[in-house]
C-alpha positions as a Markdown table, in Angstrom:
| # | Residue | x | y | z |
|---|---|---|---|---|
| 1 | Unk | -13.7 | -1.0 | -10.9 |
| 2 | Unk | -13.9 | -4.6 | -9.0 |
| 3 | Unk | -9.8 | -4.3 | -7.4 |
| 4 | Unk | -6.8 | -3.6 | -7.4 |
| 5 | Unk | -4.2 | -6.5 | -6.9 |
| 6 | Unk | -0.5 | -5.7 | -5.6 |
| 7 | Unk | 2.0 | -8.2 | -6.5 |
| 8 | Unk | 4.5 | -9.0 | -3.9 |
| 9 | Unk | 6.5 | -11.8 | -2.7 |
| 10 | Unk | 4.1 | -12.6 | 0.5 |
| 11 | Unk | 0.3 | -11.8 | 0.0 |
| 12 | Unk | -0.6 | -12.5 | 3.6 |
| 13 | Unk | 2.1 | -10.1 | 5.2 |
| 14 | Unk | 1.1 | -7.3 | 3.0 |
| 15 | Unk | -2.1 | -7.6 | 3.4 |
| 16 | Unk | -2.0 | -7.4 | 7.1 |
| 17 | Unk | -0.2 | -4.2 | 6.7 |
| 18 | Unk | -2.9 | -3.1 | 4.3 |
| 19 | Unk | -6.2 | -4.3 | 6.9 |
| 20 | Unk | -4.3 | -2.6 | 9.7 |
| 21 | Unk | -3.8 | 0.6 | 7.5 |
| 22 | Unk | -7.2 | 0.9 | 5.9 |
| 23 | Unk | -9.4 | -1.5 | 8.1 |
| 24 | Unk | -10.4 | -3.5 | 5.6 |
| 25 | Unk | -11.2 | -7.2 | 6.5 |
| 26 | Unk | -9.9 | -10.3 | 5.1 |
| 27 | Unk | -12.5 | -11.6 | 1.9 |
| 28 | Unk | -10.7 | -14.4 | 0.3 |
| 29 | Unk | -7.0 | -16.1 | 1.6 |
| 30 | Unk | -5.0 | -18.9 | 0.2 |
| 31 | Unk | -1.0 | -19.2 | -0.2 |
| 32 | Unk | -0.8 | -17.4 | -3.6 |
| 33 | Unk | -3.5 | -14.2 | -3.1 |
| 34 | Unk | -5.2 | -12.7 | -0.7 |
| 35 | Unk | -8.3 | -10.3 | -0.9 |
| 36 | Unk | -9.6 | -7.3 | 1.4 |
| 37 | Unk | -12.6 | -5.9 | 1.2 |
| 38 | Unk | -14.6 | -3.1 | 2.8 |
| 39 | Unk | -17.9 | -3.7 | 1.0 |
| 40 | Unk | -17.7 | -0.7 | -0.9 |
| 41 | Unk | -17.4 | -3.4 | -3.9 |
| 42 | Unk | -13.8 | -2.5 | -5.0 |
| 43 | Unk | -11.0 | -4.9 | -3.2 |
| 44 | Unk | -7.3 | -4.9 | -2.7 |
| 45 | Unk | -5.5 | -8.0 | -3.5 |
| 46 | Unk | -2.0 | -8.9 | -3.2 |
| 47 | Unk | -0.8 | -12.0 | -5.6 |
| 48 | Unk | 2.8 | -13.4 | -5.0 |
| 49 | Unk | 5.5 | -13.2 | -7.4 |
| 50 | Unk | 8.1 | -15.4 | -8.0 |
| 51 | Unk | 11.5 | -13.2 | -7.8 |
| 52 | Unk | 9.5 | -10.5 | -7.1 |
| 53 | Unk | 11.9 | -6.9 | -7.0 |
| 54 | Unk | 10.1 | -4.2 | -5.2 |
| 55 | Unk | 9.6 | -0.6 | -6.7 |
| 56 | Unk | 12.3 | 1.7 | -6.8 |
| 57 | Unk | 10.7 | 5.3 | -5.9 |
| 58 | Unk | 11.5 | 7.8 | -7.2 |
| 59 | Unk | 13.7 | 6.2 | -9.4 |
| 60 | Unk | 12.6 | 3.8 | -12.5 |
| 61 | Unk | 15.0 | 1.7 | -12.3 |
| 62 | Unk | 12.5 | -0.5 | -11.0 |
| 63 | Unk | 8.8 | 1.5 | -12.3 |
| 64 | Unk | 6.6 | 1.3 | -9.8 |
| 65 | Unk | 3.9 | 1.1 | -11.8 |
| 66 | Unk | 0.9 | 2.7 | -10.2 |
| 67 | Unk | 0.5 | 3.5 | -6.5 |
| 68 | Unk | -2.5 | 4.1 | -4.1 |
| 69 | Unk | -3.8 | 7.5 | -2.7 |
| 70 | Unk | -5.5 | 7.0 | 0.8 |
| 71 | Unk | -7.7 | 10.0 | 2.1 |
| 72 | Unk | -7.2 | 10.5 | 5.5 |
| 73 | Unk | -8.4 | 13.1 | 7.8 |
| 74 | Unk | -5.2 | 13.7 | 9.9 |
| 75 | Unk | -2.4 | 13.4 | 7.9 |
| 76 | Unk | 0.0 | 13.6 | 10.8 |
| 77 | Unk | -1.8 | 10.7 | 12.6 |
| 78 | Unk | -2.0 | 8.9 | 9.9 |
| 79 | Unk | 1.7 | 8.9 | 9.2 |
| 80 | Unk | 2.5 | 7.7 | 12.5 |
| 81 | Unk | 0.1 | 5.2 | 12.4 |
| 82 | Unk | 1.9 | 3.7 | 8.3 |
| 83 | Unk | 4.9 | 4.4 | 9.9 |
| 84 | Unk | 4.2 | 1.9 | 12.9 |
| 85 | Unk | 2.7 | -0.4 | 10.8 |
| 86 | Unk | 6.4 | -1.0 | 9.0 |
| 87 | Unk | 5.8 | 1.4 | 6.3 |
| 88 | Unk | 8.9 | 3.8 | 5.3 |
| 89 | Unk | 9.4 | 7.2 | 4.6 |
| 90 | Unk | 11.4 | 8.2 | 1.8 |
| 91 | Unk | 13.6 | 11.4 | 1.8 |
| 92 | Unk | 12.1 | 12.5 | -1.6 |
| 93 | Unk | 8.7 | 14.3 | -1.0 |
| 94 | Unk | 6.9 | 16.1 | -3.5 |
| 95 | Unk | 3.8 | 18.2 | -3.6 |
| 96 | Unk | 4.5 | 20.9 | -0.7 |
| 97 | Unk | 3.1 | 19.3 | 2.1 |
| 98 | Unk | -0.1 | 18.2 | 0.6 |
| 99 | Unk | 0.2 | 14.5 | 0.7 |
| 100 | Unk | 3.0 | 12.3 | 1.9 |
| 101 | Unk | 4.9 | 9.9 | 0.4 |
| 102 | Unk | 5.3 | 5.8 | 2.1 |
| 103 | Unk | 6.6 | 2.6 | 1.1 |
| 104 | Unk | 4.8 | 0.0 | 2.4 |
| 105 | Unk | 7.0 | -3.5 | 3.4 |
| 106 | Unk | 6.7 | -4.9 | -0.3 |
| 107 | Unk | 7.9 | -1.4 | -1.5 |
| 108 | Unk | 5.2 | -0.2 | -3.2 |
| 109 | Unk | 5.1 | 3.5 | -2.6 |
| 110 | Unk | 1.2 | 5.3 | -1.7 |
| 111 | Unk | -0.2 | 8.5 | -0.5 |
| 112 | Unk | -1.8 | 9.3 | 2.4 |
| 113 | Unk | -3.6 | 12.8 | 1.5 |
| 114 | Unk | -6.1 | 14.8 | 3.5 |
| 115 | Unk | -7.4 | 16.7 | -0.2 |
């Protein structure tokens, strides 16, 4: 796989989130996309969207499509750490403590998981 692009309705703002989350560095930037890379040779992109509505997790009433799973080795730290970046924890929170469950400021849930 090359990517994964996000849409959203501000590609530079979410991707700051995302390079301060995952350390990933800035690759490509214009107005309407922006790119990280780590040089593993699969980037995250964010594209903006006109009237872009955010994911509605857990519910469907807007699907949220697909998320991302982050591997982390303190899943505690690494909370705090989403958390302070502007992502949001939701009440619902499946799988037993395995993983955890954020929104990140565009809405789009992910997982941080130390499995």
């Amino acid at each position: 796989m090359r990517g994964v692009t996000l849409d959203c309705a501000d590609p530079q703002a979410l991707a700051d989130f995302y390079g301060e989350l995952t350390g990933m560095r800035v690759l490509f930037s214009a107005d309407e996309f922006v790119a990280l890379t780590d040089g593993s040779g699969c980037d995250l992109g964010f594209q903006r969207v006109d009237g872009y509505r955010a994911p509605r997790w857990p519910g469907q009433d807007v699907p949220q499509q697909f998320h991302l799973d982050f591997r982390v080795e303190d899943l505690d730290a690494a909370e705090r750490r989403a958390l302070g970046l502007g992502a949001v924890k939701p009440d619902h929170q499946p799988g037993n403590g395995r993983w955890r469950v954020l929104v990140d400021p565009a809405g789009h849930p992910f997982c941080l998981t130390s499995s």
